[in-house]
C-alpha positions in Angstrom: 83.0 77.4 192.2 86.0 79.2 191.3 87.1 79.8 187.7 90.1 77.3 186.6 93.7 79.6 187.4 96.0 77.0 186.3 95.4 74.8 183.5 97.8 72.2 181.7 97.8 70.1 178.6 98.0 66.2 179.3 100.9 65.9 176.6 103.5 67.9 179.3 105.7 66.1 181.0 105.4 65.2 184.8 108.4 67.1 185.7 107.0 70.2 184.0 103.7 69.5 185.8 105.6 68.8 189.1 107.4 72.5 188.5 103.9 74.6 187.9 102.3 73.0 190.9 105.3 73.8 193.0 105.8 77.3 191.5 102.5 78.4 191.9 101.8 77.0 195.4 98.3 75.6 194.0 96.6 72.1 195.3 96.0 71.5 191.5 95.7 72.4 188.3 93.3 71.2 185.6 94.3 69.2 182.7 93.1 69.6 178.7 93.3 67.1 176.1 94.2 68.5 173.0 90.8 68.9 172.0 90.5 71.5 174.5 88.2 70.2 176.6 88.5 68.9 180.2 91.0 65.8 180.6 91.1 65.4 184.1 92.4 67.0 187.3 96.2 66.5 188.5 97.0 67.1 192.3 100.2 66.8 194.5 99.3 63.3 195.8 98.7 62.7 192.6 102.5 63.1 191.6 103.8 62.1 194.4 105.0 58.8 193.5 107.5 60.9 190.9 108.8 63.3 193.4 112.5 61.1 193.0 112.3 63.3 189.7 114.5 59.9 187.9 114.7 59.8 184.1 110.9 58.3 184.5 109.2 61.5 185.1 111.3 63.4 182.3 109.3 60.8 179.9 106.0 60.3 181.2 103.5 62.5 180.1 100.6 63.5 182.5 98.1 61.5 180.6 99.9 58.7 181.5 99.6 58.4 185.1 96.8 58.2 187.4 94.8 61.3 187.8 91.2 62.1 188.7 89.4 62.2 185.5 85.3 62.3 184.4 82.6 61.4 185.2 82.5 65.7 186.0 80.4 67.8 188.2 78.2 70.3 185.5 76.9 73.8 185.7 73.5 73.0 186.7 74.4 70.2 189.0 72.4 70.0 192.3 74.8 71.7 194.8 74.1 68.9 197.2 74.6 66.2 194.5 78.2 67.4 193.7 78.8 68.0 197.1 77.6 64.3 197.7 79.4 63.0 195.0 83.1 64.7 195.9 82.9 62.9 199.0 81.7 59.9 198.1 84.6 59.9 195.5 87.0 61.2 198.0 87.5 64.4 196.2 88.8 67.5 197.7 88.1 70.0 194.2 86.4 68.5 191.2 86.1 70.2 187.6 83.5 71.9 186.5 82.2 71.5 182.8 80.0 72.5 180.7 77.9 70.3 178.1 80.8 70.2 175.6 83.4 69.2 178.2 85.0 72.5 178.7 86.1 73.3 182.0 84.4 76.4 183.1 85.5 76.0 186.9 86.6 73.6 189.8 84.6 73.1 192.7 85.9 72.5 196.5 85.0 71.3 199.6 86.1 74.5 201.4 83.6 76.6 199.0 80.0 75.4 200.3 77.8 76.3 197.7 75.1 78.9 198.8 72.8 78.4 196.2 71.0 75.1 194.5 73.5 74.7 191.4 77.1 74.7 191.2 77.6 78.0 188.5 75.2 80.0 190.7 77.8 79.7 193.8 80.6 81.4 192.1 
């Protein structure tokens, strides 16, 4: 598990979203509600269908479109159950959360945990 780098809120825009993920080179970036807590998690395939950049994506918010959101994987979540569950779901990095529903990391498939629960393996 790695600790979350790029976060967004799900009010921005997905042309703003669109410019982080480009800017930064990252997969994805994690997205809070305004509560704070863990919304979802946006990817480039995810805004790939907005990649025309029309007058649409200037006025579509990220919590608008399609995005993976909870169920989450937790702290003290079997390695081998989120590692089980990512794939069944198709999932190449999932968020992490804690009991509240703030994200304290996102796990991927390319980190293999070494030990039995998710936190221990970062």
């Amino acid at each position: 598990m790695k600790r979350p780098e790029l976060q967004i809120s799900d009010d921005l825009m997905v042309d703003s979203a669109m410019d982080i993920l480009h800017t930064s080179g990252a997969d994805h970036v994690l997205v809070r509600a305004e509560d704070g807590r863990c919304a979802g998690l946006l990817t480039r395939l995810h805004l790939a269908p907005f990649q025309a950049r029309s007058w649409y994506t200037e006025r579509t918010r990220v919590r608008d479109i399609v995005l993976d959101r909870a169920p989450f994987a937790t702290a003290d979540m079997p390695a081998t159950a989120a590692t089980a569950a990512m794939r069944s779901r198709g999932l190449d990095a999932w968020p992490v959360v804690d009991h509240e529903g703030y994200a304290v990391g996102v796990l991927t498939l390319r980190e293999q945990p070494r030990s039995p629960c998710v936190s221990a393996a970062g």
